[in-house]
Structures are given as C-alpha cells and as structure tokens.
ROMARRO-960627 format. One record per residue: residue in one letter; residue number from 1; x, y, z of N, C-alpha, C, O in turn. Coordinates in nm, 4 decimals. Example, Ala and Ser with C-alpha at 12.3 -4.5 7.8 and 13.67 -1.06 7.14 Angstrom:
2
site code=A	pos=1	n_u=1.3190	n_v=-0.5690	n_w=0.7800	ca_u=1.2300	ca_v=-0.4500	ca_w=0.7800	c_u=1.3200	c_v=-0.3300	c_w=0.7800	o_u=1.4236	o_v=-0.3319	o_w=0.8465 .
site code=S	pos=2	n_u=1.2850	n_v=-0.2250	n_w=0.7080	ca_u=1.3670	ca_v=-0.1060	ca_w=0.7140	c_u=1.2900	c_v=0.0030	c_w=0.7870	o_u=1.3409	o_v=0.1138	o_w=0.8039 .
***
This chain:
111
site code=X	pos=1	n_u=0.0847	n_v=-0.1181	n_w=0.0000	ca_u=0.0000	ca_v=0.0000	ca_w=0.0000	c_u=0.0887	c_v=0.1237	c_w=0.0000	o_u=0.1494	o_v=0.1648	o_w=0.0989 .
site code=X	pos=2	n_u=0.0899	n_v=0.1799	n_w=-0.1233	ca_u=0.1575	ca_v=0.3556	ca_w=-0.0971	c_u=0.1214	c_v=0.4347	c_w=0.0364	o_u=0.0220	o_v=0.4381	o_w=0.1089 .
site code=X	pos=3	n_u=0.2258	n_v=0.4868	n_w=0.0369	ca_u=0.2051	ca_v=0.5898	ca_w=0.1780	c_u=0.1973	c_v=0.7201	c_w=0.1113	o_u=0.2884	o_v=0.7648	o_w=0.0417 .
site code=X	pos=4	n_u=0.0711	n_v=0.7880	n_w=0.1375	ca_u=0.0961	ca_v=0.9176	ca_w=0.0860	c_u=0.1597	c_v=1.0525	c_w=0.1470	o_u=0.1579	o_v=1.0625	o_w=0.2697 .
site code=X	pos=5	n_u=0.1978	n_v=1.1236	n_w=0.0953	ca_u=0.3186	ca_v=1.2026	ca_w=0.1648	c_u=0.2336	c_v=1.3526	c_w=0.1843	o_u=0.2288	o_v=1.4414	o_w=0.0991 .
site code=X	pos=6	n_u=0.1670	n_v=1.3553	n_w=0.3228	ca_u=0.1026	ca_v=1.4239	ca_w=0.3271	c_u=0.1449	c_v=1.5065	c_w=0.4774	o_u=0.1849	o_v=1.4512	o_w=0.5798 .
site code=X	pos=7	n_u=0.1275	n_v=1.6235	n_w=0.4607	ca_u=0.1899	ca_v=1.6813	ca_w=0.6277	c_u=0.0937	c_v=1.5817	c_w=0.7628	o_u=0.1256	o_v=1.5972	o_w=0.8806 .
site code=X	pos=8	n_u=-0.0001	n_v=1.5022	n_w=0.7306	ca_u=-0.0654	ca_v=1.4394	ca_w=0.8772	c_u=0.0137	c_v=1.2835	c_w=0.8604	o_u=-0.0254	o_v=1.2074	o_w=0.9489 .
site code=X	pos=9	n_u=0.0779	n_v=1.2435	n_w=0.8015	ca_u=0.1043	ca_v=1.1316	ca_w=0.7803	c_u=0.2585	c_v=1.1543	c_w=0.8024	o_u=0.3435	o_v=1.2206	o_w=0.7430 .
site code=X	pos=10	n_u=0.2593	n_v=1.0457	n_w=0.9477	ca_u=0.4074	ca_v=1.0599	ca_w=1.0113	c_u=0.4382	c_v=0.8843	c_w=1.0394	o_u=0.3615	o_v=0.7954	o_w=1.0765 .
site code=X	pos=11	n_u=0.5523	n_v=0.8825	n_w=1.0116	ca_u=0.6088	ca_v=0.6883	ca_w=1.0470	c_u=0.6772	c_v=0.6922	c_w=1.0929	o_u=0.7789	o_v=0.7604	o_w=1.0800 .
site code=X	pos=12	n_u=0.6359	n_v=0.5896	n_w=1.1955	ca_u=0.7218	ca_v=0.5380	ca_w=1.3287	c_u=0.7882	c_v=0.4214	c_w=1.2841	o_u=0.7413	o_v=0.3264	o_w=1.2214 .
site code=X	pos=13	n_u=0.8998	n_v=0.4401	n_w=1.3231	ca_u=1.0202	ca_v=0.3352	ca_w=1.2781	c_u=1.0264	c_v=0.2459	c_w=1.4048	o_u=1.0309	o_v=0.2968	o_w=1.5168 .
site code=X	pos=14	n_u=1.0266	n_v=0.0914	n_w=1.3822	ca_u=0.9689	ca_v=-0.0050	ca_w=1.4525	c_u=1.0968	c_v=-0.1299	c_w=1.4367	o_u=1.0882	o_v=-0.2040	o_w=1.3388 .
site code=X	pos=15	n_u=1.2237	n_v=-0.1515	n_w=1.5435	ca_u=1.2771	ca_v=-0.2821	ca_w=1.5273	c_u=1.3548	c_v=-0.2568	c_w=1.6189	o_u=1.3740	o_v=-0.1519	o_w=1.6804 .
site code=X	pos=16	n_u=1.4240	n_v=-0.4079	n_w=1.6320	ca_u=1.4988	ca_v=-0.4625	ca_w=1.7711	c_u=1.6590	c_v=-0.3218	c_w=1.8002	o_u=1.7270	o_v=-0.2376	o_w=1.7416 .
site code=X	pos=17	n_u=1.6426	n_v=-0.3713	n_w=1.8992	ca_u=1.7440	ca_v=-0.2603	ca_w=1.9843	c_u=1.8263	c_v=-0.3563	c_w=2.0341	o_u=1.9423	o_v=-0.3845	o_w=2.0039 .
site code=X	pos=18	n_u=1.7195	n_v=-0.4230	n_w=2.1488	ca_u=1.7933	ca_v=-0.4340	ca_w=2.3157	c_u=1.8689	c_v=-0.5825	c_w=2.2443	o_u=1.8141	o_v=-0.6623	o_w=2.1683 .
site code=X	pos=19	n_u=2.0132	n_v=-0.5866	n_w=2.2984	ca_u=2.1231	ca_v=-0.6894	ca_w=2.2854	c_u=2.1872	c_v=-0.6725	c_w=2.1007	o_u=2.2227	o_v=-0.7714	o_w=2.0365 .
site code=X	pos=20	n_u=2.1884	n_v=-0.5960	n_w=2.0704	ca_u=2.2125	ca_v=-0.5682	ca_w=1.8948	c_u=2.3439	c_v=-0.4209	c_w=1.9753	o_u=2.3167	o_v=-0.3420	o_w=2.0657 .
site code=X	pos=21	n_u=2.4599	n_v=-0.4322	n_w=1.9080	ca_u=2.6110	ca_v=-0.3297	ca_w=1.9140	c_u=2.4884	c_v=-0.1806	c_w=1.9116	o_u=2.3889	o_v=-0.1660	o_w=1.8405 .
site code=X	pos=22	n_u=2.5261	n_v=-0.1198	n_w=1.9817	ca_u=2.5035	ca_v=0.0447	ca_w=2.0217	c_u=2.3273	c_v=0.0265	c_w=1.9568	o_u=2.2778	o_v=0.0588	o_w=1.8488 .
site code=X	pos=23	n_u=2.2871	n_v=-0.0193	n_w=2.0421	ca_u=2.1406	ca_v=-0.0783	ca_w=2.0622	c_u=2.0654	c_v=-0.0682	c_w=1.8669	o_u=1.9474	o_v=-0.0575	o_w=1.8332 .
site code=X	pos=24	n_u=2.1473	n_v=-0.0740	n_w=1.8090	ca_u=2.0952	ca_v=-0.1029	ca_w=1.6329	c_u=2.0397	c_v=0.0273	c_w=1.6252	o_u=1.9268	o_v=0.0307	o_w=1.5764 .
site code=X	pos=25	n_u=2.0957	n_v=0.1496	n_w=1.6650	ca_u=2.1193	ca_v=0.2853	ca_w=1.6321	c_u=2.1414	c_v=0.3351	c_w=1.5161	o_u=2.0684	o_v=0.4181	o_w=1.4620 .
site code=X	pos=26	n_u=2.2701	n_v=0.2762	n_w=1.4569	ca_u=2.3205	ca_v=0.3550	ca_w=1.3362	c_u=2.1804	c_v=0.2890	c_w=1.2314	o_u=2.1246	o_v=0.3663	o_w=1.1536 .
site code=X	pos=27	n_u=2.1375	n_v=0.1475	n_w=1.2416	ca_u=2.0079	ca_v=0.1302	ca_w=1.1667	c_u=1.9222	c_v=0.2151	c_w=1.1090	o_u=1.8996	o_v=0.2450	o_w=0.9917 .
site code=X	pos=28	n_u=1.8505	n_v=0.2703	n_w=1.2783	ca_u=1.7336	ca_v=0.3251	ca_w=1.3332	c_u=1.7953	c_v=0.4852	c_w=1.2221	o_u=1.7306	o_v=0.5246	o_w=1.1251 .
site code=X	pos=29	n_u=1.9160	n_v=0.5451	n_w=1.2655	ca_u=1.9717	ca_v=0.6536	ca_w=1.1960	c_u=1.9342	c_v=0.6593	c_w=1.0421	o_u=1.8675	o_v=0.7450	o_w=0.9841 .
site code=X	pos=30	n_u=2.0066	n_v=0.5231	n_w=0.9814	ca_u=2.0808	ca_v=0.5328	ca_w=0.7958	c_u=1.9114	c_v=0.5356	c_w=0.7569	o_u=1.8728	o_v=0.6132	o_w=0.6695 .
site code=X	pos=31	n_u=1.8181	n_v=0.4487	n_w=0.8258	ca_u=1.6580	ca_v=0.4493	ca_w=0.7684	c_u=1.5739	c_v=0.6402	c_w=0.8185	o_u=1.5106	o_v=0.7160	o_w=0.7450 .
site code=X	pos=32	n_u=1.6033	n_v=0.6531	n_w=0.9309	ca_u=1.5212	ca_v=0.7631	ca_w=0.9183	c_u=1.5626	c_v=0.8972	c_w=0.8359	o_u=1.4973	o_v=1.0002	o_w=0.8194 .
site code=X	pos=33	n_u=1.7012	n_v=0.8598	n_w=0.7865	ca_u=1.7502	ca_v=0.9543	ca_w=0.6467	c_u=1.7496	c_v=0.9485	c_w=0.5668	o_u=1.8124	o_v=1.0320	o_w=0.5017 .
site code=X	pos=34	n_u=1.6791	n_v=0.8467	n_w=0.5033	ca_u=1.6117	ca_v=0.8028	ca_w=0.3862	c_u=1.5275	c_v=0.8529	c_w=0.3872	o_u=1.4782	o_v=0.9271	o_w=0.3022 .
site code=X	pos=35	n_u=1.4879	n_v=0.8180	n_w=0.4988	ca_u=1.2974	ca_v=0.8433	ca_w=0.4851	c_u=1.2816	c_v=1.0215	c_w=0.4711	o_u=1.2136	o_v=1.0898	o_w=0.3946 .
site code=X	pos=36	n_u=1.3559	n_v=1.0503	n_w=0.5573	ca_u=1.3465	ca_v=1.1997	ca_w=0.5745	c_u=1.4172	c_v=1.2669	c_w=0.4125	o_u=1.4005	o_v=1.3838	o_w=0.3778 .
site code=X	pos=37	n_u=1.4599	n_v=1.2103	n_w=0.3680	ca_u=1.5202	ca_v=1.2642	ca_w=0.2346	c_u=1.3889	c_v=1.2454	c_w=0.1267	o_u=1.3472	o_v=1.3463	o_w=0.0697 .
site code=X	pos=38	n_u=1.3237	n_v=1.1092	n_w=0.1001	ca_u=1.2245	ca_v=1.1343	ca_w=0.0665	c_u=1.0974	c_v=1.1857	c_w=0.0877	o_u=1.0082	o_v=1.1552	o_w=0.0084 .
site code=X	pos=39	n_u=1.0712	n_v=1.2699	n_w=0.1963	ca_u=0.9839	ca_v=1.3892	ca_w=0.2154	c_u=0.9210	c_v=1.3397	c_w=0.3069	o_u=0.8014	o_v=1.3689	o_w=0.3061 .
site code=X	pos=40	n_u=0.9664	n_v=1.2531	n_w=0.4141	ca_u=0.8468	ca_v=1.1926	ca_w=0.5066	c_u=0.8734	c_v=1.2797	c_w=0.6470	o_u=0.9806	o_v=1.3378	o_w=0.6639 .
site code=X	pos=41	n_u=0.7777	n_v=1.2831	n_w=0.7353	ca_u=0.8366	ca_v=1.2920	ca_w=0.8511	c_u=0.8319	c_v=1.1748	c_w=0.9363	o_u=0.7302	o_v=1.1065	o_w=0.9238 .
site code=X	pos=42	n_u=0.9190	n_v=1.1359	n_w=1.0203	ca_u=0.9674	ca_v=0.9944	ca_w=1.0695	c_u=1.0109	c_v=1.0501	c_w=1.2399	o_u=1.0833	o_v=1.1355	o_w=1.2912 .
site code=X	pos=43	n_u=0.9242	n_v=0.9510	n_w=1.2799	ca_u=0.9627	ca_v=0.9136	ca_w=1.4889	c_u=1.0547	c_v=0.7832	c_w=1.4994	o_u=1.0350	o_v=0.6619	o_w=1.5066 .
site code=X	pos=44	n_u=1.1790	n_v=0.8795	n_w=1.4961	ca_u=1.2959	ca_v=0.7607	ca_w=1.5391	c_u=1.2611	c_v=0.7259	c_w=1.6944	o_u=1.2262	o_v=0.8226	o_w=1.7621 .
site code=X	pos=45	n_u=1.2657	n_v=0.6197	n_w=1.7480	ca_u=1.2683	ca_v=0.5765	ca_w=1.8812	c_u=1.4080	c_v=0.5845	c_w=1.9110	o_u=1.4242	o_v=0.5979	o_w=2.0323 .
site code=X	pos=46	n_u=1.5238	n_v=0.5811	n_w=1.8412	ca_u=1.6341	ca_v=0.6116	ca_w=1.8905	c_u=1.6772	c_v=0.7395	c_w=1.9090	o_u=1.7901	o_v=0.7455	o_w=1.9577 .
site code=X	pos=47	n_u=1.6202	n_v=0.8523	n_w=1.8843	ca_u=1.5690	ca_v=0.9844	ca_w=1.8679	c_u=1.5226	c_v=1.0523	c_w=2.0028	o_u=1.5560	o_v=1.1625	o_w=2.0462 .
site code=X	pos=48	n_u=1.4333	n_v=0.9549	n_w=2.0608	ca_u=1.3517	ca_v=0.9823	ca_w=2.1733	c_u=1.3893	c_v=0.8861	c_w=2.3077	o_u=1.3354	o_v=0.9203	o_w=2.4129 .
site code=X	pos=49	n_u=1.4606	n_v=0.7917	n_w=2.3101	ca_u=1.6119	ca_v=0.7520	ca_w=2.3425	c_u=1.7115	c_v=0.7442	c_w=2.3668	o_u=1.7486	o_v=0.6343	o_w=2.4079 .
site code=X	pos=50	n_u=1.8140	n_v=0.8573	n_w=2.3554	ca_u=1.9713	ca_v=0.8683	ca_w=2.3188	c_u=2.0269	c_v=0.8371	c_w=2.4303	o_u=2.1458	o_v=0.8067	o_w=2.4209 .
site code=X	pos=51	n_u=1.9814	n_v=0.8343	n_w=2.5321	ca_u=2.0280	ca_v=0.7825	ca_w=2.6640	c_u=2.0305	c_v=0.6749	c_w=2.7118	o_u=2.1084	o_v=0.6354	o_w=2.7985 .
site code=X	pos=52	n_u=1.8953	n_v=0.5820	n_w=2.6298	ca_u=1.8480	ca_v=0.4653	ca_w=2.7011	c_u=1.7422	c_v=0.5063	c_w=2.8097	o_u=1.6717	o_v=0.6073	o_w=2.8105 .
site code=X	pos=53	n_u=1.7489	n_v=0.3871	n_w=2.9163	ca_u=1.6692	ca_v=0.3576	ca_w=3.0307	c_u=1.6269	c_v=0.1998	c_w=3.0416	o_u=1.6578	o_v=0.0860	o_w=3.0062 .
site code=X	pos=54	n_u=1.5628	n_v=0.2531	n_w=3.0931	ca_u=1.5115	ca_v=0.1148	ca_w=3.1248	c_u=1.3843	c_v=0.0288	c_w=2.9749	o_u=1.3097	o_v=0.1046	o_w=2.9129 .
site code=X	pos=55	n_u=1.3845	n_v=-0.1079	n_w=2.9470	ca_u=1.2764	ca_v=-0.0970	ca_w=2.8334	c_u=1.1838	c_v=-0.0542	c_w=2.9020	o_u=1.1644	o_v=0.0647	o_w=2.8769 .
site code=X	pos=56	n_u=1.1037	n_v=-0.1020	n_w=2.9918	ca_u=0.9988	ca_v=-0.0157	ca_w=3.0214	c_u=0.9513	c_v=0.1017	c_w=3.0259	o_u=0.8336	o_v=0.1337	o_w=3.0092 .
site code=X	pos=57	n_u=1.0833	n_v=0.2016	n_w=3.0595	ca_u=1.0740	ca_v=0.3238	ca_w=3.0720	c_u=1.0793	c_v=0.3655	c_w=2.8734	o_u=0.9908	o_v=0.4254	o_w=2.8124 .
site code=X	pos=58	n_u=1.1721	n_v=0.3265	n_w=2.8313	ca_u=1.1815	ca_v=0.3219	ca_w=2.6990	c_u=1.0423	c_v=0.3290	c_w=2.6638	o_u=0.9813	o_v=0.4360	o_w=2.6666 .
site code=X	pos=59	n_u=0.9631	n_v=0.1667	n_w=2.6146	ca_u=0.8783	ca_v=0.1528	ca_w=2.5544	c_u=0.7562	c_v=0.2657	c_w=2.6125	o_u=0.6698	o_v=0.2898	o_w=2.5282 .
site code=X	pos=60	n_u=0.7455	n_v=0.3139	n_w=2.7037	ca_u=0.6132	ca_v=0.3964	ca_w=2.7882	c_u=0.6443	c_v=0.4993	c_w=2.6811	o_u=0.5493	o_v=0.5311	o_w=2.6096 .
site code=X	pos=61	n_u=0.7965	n_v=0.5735	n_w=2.6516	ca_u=0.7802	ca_v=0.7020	ca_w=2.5456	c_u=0.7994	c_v=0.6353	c_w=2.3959	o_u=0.7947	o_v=0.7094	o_w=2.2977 .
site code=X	pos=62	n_u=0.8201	n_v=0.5018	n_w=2.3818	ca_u=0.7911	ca_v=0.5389	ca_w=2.2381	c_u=0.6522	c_v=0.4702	c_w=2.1878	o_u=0.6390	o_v=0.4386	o_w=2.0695 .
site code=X	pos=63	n_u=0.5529	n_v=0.4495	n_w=2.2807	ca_u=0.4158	ca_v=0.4243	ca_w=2.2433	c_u=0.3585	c_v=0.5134	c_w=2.2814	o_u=0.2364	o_v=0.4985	o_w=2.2844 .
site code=X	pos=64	n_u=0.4138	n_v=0.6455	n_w=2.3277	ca_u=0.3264	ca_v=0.8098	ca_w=2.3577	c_u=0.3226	c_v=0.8231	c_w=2.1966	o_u=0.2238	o_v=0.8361	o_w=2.1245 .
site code=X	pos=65	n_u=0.4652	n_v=0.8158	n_w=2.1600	ca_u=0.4873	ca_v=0.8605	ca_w=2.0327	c_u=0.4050	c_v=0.7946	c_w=1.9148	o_u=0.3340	o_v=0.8597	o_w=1.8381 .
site code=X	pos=66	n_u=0.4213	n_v=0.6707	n_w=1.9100	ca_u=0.3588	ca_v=0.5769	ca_w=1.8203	c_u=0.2238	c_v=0.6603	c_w=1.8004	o_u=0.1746	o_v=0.6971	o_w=1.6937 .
site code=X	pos=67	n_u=0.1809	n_v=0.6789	n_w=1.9186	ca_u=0.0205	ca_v=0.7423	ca_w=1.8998	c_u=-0.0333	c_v=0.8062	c_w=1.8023	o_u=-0.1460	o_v=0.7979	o_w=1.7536 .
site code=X	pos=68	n_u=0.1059	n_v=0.9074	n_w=1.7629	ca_u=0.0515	ca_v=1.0619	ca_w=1.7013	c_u=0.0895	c_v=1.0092	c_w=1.5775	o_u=0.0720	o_v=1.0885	o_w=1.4851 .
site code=X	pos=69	n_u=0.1294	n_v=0.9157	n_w=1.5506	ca_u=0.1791	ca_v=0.8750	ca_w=1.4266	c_u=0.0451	c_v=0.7575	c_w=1.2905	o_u=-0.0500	o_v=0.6972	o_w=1.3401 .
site code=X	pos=70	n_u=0.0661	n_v=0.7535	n_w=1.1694	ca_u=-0.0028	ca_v=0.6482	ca_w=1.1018	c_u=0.0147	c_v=0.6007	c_w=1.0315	o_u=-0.0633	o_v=0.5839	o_w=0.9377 .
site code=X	pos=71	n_u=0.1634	n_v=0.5397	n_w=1.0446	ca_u=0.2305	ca_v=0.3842	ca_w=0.9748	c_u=0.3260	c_v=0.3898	c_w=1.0518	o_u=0.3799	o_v=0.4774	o_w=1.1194 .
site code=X	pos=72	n_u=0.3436	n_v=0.2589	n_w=1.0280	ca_u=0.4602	ca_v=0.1834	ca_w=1.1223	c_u=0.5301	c_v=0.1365	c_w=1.0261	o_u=0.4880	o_v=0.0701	o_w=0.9313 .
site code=X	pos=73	n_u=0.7030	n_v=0.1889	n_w=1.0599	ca_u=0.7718	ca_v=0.0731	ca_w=0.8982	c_u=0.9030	c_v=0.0115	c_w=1.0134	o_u=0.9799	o_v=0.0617	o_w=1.0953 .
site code=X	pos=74	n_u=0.8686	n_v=-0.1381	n_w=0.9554	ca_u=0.9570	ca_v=-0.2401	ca_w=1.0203	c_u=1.1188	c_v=-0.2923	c_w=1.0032	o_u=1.1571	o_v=-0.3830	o_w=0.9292 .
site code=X	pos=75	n_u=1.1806	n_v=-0.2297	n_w=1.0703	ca_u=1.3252	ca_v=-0.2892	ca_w=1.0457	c_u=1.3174	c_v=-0.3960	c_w=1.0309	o_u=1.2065	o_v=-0.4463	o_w=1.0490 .
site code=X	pos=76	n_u=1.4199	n_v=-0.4745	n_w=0.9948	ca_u=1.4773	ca_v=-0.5973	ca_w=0.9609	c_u=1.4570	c_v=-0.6230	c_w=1.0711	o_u=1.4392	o_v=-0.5302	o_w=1.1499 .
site code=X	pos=77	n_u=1.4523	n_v=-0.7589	n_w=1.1159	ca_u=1.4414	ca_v=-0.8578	ca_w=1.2284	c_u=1.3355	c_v=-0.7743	c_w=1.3787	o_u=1.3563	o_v=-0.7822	o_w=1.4997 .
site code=X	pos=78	n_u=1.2562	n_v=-0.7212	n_w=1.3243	ca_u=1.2024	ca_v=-0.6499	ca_w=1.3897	c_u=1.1041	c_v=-0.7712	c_w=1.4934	o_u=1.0886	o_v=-0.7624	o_w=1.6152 .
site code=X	pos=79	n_u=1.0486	n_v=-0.8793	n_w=1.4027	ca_u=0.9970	ca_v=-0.9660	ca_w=1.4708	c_u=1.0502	c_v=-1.0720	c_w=1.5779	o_u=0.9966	o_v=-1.1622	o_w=1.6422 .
site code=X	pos=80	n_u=1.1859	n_v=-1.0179	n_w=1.5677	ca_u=1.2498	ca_v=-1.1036	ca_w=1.7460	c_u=1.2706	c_v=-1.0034	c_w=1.7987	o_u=1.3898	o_v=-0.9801	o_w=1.8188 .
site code=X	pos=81	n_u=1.2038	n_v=-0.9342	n_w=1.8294	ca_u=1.2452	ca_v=-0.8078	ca_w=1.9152	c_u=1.0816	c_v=-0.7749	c_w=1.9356	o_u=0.9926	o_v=-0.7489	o_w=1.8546 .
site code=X	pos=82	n_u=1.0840	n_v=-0.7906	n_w=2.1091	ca_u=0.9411	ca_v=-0.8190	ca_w=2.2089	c_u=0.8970	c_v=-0.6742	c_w=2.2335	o_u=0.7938	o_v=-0.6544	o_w=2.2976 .
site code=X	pos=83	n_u=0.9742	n_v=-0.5653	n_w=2.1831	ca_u=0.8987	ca_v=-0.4286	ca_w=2.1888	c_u=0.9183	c_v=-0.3935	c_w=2.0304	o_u=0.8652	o_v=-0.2843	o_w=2.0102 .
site code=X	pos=84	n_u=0.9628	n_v=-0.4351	n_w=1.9371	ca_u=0.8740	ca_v=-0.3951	ca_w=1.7968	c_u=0.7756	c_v=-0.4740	c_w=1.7464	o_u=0.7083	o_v=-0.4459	o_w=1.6473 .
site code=X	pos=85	n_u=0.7622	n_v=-0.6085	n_w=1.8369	ca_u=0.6066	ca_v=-0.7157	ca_w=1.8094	c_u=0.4736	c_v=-0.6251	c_w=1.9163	o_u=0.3543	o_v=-0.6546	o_w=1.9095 .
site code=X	pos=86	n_u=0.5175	n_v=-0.5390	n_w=1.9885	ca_u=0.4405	ca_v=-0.5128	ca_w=2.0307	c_u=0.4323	c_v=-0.3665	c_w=1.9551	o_u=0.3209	o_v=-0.3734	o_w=1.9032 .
site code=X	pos=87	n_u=0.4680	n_v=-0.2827	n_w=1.9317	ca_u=0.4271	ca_v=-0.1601	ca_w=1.9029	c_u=0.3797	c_v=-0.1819	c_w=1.7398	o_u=0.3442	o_v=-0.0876	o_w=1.6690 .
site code=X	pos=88	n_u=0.3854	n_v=-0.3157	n_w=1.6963	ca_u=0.3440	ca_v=-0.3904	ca_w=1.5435	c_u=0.1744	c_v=-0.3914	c_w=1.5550	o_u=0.0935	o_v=-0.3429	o_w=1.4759 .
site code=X	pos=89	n_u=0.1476	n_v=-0.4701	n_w=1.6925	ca_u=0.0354	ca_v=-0.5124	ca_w=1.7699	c_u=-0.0250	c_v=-0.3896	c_w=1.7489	o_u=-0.0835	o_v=-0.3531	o_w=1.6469 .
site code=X	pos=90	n_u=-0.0111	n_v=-0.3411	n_w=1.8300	ca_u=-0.1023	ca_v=-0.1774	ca_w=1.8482	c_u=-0.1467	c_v=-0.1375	c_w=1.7024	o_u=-0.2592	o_v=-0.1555	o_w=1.6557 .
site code=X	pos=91	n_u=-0.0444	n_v=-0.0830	n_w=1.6416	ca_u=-0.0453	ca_v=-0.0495	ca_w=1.5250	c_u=-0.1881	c_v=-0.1176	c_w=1.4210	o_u=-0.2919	o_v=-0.0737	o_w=1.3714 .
site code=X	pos=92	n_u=-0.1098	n_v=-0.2562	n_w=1.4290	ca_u=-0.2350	ca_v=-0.3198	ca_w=1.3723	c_u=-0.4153	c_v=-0.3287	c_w=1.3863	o_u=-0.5105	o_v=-0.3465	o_w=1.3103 .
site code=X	pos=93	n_u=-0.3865	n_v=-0.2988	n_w=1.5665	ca_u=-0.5638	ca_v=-0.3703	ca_w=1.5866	c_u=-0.6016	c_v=-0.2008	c_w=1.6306	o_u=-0.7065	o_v=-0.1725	o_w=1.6884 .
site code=X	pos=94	n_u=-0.4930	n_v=-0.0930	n_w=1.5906	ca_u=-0.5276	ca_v=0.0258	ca_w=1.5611	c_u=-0.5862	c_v=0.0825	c_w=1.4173	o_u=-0.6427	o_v=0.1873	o_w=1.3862 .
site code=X	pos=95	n_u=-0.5539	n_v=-0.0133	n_w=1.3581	ca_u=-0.6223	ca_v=0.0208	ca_w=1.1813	c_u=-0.4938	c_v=0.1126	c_w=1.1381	o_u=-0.4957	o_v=0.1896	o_w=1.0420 .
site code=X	pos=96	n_u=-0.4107	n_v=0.0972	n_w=1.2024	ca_u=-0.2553	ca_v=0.2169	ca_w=1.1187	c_u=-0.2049	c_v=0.1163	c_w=0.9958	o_u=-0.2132	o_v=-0.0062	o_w=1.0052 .
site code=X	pos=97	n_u=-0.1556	n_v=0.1797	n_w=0.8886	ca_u=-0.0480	ca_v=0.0923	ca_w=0.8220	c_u=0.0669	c_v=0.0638	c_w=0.8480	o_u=0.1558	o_v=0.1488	o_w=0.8519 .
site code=X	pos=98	n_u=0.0834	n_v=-0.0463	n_w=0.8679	ca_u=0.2157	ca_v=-0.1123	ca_w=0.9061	c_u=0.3127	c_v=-0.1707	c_w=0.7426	o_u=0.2655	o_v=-0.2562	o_w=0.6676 .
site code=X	pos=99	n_u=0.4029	n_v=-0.1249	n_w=0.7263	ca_u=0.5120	ca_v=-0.1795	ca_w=0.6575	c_u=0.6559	c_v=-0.2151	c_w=0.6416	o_u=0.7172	o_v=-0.1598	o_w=0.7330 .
site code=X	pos=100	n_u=0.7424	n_v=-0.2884	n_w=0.5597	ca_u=0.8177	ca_v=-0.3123	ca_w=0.5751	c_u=0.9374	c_v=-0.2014	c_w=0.5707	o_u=0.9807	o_v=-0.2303	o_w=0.4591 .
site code=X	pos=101	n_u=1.0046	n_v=-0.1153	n_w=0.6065	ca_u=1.0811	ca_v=0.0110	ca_w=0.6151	c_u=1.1603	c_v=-0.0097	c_w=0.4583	o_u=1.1295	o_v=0.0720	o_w=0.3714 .
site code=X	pos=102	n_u=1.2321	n_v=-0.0870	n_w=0.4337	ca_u=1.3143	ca_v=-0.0820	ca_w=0.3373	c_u=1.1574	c_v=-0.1287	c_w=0.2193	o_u=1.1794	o_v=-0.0613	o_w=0.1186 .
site code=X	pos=103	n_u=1.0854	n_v=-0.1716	n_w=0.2065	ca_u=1.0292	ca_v=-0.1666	ca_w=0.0995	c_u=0.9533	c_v=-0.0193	c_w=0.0847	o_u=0.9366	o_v=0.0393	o_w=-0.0223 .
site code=X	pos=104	n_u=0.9246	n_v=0.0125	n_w=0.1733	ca_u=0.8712	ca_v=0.2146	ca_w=0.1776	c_u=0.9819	c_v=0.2424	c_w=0.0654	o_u=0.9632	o_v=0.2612	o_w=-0.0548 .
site code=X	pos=105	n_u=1.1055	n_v=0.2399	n_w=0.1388	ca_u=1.2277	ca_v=0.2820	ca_w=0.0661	c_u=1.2706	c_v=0.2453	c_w=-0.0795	o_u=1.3446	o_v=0.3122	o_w=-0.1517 .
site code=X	pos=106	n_u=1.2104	n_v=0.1266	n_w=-0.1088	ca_u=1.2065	ca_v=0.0909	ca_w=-0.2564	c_u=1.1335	c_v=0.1624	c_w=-0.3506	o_u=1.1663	o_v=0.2078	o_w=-0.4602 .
site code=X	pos=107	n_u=0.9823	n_v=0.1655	n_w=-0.2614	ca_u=0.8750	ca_v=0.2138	ca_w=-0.3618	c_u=0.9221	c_v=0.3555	c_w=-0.4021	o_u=0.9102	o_v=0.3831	o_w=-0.5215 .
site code=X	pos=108	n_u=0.9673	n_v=0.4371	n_w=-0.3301	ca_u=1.0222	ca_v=0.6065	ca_w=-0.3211	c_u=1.1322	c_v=0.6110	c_w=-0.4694	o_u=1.1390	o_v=0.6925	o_w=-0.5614 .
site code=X	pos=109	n_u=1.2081	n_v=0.4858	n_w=-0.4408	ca_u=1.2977	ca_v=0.5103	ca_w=-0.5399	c_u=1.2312	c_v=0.4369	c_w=-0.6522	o_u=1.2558	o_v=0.4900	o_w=-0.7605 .
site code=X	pos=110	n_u=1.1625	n_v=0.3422	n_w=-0.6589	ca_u=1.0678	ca_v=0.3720	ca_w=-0.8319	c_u=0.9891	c_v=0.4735	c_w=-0.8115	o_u=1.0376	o_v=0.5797	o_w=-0.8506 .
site code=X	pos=111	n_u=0.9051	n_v=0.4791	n_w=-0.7737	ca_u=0.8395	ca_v=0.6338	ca_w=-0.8293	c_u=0.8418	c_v=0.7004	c_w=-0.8705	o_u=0.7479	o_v=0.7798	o_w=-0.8649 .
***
C-alpha cells in the first residue's frame, strides 16, 4: 500500500534494539535519512532515546509517540524483538499501516 506524503502522515520506525552493538542505532539513523530525504516525517525511537533507560521506561515514550503517528515501517528482524512485536500489535488492531521500512524505501525510489 503507498504511503501518501502528506503533512498528517508521520512513520514510526519499529525494530529490535535491546542486545544488537550500540542498541541497532546507526540502523534506526541510515533508515530515518532516507525516509526523511524522501519527504516523510519519521519518529525515530532512537531519537527519543539517546540515553536509554530502562525498556519499560523506553517503551512507555515510544508508544506516547507511536500514537501521534499512522504507519509503522519495520526494520529488519524487527519480529524477534518483544517491543517492535508489540508496538506492530497496536499499530495493527489500531487500523494504522504497518510496513516493511526498506520496501517504503524501494517504492520512493521507483516512483
């Protein structure tokens, strides 16, 4: 499903952190500069993060965030990672679009 690139339409970037070298940061980074290059606006959780904490404390701000947002695009291996299956969850039985991050990133570059 195209994402249309509209000022109310913001994506939350969604995949594993916890036990991945400098919590899969530079990831969370090289994707939300894509995205942001192709005209999106994008909620890095590593963004809202830079310190860490605790996951709990973590996940409490990046499902404030998730909120204001309406698509979710999925890092790689996002599905072994127990806080991007959950902020997937929401997303879903929220009626948001959920997609794969690097295929967003494909479609941008055919277009």
């Amino acid at each position: 499903m195209p994402i249309k690139k509209t000022s109310g339409n913001i994506i939350y970037l969604s995949g594993p952190m916890t036990g991945l070298p400098g919590l899969n940061f530079p990831a969370f980074h090289a994707m939300t500069a894509q995205l942001r290059d192709a005209g999106h606006t994008v909620t890095n959780p590593a963004e809202l993060n830079p310190d860490g904490g605790t996951w709990s404390e973590c996940m409490r701000r990046d499902i404030k965030a998730l909120m204001d947002c309406d698509t979710v695009a999925r890092l790689p291996g996002w599905h072994s990672s127990s806080g991007a299956r959950l902020e997937v969850l929401i997303a879903e039985r929220l009626g948001m679009n959920v997609v794969n991050a690097h295929d967003l990133v494909s479609m941008e570059i055919a277009g």
